[in-house]
C-alpha positions as CSV (number, residue, x, y, z in Angstrom):
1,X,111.9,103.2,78.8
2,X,111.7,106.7,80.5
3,X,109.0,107.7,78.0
4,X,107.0,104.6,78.5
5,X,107.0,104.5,82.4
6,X,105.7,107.9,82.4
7,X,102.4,107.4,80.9
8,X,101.7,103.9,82.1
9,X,99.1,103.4,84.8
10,X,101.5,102.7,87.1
11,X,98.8,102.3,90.2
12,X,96.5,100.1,88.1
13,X,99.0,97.9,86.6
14,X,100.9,97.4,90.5
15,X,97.3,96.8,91.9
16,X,96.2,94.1,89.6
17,X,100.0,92.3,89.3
18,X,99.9,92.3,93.5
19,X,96.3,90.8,93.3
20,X,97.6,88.4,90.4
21,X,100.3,87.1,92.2
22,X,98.4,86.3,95.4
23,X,95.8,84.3,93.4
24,X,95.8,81.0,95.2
25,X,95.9,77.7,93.2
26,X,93.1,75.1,93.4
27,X,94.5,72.1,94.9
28,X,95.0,70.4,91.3
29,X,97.8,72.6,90.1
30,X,99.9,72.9,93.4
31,X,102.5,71.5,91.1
32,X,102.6,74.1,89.3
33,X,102.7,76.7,91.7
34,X,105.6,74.9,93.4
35,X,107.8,75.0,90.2
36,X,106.7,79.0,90.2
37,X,107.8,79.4,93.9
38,X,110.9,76.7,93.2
39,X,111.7,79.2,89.8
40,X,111.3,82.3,91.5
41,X,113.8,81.4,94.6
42,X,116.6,79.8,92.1
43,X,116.2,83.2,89.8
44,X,116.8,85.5,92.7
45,X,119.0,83.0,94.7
46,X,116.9,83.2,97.5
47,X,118.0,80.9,101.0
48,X,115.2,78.3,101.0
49,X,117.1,77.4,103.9
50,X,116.3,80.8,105.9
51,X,112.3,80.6,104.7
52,X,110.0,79.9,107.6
53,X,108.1,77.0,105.8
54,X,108.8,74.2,103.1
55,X,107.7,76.0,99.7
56,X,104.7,73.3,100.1
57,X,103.2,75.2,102.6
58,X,102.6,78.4,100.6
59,X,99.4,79.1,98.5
60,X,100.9,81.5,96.1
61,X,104.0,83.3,94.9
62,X,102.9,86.5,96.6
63,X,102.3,84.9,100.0
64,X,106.1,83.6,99.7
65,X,107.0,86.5,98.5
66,X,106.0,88.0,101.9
67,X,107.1,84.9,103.9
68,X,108.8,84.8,107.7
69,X,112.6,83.8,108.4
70,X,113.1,81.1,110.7
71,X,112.6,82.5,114.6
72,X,116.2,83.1,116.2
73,X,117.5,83.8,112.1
74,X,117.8,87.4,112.9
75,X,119.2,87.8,116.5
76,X,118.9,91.1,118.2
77,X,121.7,93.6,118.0
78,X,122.8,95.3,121.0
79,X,122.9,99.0,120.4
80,X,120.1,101.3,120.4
81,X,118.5,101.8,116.9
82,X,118.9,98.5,114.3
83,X,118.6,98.2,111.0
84,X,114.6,97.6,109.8
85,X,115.3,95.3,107.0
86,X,116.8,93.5,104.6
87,X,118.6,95.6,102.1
88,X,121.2,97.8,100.6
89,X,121.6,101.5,102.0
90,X,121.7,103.6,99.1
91,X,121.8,107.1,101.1
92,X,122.4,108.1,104.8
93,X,123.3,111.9,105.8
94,X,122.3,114.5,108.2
95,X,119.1,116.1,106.9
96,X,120.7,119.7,106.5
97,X,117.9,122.3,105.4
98,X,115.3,119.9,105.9
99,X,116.4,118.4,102.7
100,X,117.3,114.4,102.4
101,X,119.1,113.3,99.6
102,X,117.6,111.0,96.4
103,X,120.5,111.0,94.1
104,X,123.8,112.5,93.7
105,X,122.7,116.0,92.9
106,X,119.0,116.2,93.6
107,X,117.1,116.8,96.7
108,X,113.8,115.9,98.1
109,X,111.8,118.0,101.6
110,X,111.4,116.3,104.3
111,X,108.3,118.7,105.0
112,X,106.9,117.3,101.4
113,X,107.7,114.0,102.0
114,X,106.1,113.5,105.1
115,X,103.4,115.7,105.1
116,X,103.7,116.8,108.8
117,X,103.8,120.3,109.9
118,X,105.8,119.3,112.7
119,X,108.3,117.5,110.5
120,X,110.9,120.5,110.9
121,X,110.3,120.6,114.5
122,X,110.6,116.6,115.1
123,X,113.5,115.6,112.6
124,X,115.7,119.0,111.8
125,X,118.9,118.2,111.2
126,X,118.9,114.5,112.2
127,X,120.1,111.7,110.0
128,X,118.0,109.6,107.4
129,X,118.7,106.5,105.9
130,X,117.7,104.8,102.8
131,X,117.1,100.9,102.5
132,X,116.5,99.2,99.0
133,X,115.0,96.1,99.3
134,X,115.3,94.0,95.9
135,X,113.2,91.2,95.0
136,X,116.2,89.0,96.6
137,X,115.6,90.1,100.4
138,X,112.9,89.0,103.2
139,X,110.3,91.8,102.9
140,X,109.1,92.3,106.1
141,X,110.2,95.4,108.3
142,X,110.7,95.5,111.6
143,X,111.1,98.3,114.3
144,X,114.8,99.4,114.7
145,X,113.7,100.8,118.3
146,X,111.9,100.1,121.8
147,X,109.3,102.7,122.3
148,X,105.3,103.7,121.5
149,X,103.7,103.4,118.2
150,X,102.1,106.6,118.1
151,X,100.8,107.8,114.8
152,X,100.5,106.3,110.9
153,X,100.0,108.7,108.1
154,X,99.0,107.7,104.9
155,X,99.9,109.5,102.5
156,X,98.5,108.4,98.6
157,X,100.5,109.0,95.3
158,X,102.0,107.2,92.2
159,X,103.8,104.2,92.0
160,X,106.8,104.9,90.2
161,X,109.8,102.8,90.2
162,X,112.7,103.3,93.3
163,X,115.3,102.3,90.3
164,X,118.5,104.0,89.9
165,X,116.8,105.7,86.7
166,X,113.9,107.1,89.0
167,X,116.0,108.9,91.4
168,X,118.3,110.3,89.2
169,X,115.4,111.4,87.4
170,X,112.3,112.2,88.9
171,X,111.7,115.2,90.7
172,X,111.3,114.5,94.7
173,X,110.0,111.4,93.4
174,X,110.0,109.8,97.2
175,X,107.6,112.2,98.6
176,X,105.2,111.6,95.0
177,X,105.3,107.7,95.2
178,X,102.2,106.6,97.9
179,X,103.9,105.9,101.5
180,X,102.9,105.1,105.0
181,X,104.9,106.5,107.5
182,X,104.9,104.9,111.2
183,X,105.9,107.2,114.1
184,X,107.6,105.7,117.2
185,X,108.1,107.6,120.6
186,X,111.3,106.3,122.0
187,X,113.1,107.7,125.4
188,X,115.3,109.9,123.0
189,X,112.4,111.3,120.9
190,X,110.4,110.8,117.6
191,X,111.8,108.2,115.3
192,X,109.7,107.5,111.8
193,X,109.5,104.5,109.8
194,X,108.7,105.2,106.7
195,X,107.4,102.7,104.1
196,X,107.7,103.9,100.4
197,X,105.2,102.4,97.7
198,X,106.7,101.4,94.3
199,X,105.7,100.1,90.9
200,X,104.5,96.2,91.5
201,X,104.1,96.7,95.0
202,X,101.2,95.4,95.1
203,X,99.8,96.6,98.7
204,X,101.8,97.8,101.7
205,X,100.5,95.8,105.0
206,X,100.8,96.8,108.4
207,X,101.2,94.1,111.2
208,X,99.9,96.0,114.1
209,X,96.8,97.1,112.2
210,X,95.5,95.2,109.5
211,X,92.9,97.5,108.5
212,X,95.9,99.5,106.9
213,X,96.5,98.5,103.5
214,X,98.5,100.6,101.0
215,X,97.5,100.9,96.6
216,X,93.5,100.5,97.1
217,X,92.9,102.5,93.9
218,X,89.8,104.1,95.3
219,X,91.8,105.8,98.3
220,X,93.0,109.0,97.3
221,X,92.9,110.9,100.4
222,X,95.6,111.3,103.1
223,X,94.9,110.3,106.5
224,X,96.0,109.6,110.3
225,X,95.5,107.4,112.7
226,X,96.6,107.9,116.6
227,X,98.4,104.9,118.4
228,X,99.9,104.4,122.2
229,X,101.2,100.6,121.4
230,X,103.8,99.6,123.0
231,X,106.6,98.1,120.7
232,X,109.9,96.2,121.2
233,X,113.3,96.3,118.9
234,X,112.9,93.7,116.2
235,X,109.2,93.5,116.5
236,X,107.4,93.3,113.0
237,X,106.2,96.4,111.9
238,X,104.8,95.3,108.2
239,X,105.5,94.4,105.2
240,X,105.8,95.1,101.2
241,X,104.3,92.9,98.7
242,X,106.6,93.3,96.1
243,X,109.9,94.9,96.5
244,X,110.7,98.9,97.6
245,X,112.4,100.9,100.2
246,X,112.2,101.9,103.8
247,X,113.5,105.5,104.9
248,X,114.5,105.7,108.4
249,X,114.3,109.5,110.0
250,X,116.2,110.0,113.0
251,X,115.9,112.9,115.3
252,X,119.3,115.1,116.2
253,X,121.5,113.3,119.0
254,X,119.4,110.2,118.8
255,X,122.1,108.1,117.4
256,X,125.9,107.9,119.2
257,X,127.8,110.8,119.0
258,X,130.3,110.0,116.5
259,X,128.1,108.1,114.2
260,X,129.0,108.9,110.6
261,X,125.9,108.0,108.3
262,X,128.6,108.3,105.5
263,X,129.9,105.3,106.2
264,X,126.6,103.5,105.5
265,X,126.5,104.0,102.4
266,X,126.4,100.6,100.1
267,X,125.9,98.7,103.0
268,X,124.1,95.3,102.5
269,X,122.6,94.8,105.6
270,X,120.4,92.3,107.5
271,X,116.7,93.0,109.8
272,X,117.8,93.2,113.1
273,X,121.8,94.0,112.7
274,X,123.1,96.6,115.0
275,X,122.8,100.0,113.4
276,X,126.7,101.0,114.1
């Protein structure tokens, strides 16, 4: 498997199989892309219950694949920084060296991953955390913080897998996969949201700015884009369109002294959930 995901056109195949499952059916076969939709939830026991709309209402796997909870399905936790998704928190530690961790054993640089000179200076020795979001979960992100959105890098790259066989496997493979990362100014300092492409995502949106679209094939250059936009805890940020992961970078002292990132790892965890 190892041999064959190394030399398949991993950005192709994700763009087309995003753009294939957003093709919307002609009025004629919404039948079928109801039993698609109805299949789909029942394979990855997804909460029809939780899903914003009837699976009627949606024009194509994809755009339920993105859908909106419920309002009021995700109340507001009361401490500072929440959790910015639905998922499973595969790492959280203190950013020693400027080094986060992939895998037990293997190391990725925060300077490589996201491409800031000022990385060092913003996020030394503060505590990351790591959120897997399967195919299961809601895949919309939201901000874990009140503050200013204040800068979005985009920074291209492959689409590998975020598997358990990638990050044992591949070399800093976080900081080669293509990634957006969203910078907030809180009252306690820099915090960055970043949103990491993966095989079969097929595009990483961006609420706020919907001229930001991640996997366009021809866009192979990194580049910034300077914000002042005022956002709220638990206010949409964006979203994948296929499953992948959301690293959280907190500056030192921003979260309660005390906190122990250890103990947050393996957590299942819900958008919104107090971050504790």
């Amino acid at each position: 498997m190892s041999a064959i995901t190394r030399f398949l056109p991993k950005n192709h195949l994700s763009y087309f199989a995003g753009k294939l499952v957003h093709l919307k059916f002609p009025p004629f076969l919404s039948w079928l892309k109801n039993l698609i939709i109805e299949n789909f939830a029942q394979a990855y026991k997804i909460d029809l219950n939780e899903v914003e709309f009837p699976i009627e209402k949606y024009d194509s796997l994809g755009e339920f694949f993105i859908r909106r909870l419920k309002p009021g399905l995700r109340p507001l936790g009361q401490t500072w920084a929440l959790n910015p998704a639905d998922a499973v928190i595969t790492q959280a530690a203190v950013m020693t060296d400027g080094k986060l961790i992939q895998a037990k054993g293997k190391t990725y640089s925060l300077q490589n991953f996201t491409q800031d000179p000022e990385a060092t200076k913003k996020w030394m020795d503060g505590i990351f955390l790591t959120y897997y979001l399967c195919p299961t979960d809601y895949h919309r992100v939201h901000s874990p913080v009140t503050g200013y959105i204040k800068k979005i890098t985009h920074i291209p790259g492959a689409l590998w897998p975020v598997n358990a066989w990638s990050t044992e496997n591949i070399h800093e493979l976080f900081s080669i996969n293509e990634r957006i990362l969203v910078e907030i100014e809180t009252d306690r300092g820099p915090v960055g949201v970043m949103f990491v492409g993966a095989t079969n995502v097929g595009q990483i949106i961006l609420t706020f700015d919907t001229s930001i679209v991640g996997n366009q094939l021809l866009s192979s250059l990194k580049f910034e884009k300077i914000y002042d936009l005022p956002v709220q805890k638990g206010d949409e940020l964006g979203a994948f369109r296929m499953g992948s992961t959301v690293v959280m970078l907190y500056a030192k002292g921003q979260l309660p002294e005390g906190f122990d990132p250890g103990t947050q790892l393996s957590k299942a965890v819900k958008v919104n959930s107090p971050l504790a």
